[in-house]
N, C-alpha and C positions, 0 to 999 in steps of 0.2 A: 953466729947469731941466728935465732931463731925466724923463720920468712914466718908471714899469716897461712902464708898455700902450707906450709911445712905441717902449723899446727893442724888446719883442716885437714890431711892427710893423715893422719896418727888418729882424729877423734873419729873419724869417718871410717877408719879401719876398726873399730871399732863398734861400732851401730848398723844393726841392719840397712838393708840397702833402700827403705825409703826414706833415710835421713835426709833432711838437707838443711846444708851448714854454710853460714857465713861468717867467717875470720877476717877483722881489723886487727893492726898493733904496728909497735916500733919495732920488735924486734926484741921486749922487757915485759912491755904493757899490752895485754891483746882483750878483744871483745869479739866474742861469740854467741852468735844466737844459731840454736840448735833446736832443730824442728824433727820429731822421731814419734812413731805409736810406740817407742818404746819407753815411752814416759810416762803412759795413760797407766793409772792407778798410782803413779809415784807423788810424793809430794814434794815440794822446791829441794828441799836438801836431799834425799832421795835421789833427785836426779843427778844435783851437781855431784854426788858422792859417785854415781856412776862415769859421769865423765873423768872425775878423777881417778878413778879404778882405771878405766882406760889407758888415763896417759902414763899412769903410776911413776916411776922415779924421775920423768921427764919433769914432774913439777916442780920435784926439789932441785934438778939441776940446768936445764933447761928455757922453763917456763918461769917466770918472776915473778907476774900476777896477770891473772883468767878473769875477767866478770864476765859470766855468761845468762842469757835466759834461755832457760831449756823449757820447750813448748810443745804440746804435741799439736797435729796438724789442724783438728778443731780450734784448737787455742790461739795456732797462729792467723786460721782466717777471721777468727772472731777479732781480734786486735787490727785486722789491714779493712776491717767490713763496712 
């Protein structure tokens, strides 16, 4: 079974290093918010299509289901402001 640290380690191998990522879930069901400059000019699906590029076959066998908000760092402190 899939840990939260397991998936934040696969999407975070993935995004540059001023990502920062926080991972909930059971082990089926997980939620992510993903905070990266590498989302500025992306739009929502955009983004989530990059995470998914990342995790690639880990979501069809893996992962069951991801809700994630993918935010960049503007985004995210305008939301905590």
């Amino acid at each position: 079974m899939v840990t939260p640290e397991q998936l934040k380690g696969w999407i975070a191998a993935g995004l540059n290093d001023d990502a920062s990522l926080s991972v909930e879930g059971d082990g089926h069901h997980f939620e992510a918010v993903i905070v990266s400059t590498e989302f500025a000019d992306k739009n929502r699906i955009q983004r989530h299509q990059h995470v998914y590029a990342i995790l690639g076959d880990k979501m069809k066998a893996e992962v069951h289901a991801l809700s994630m908000k993918t935010l960049t760092p503007e985004e995210y402190s305008a939301q905590q402001g």
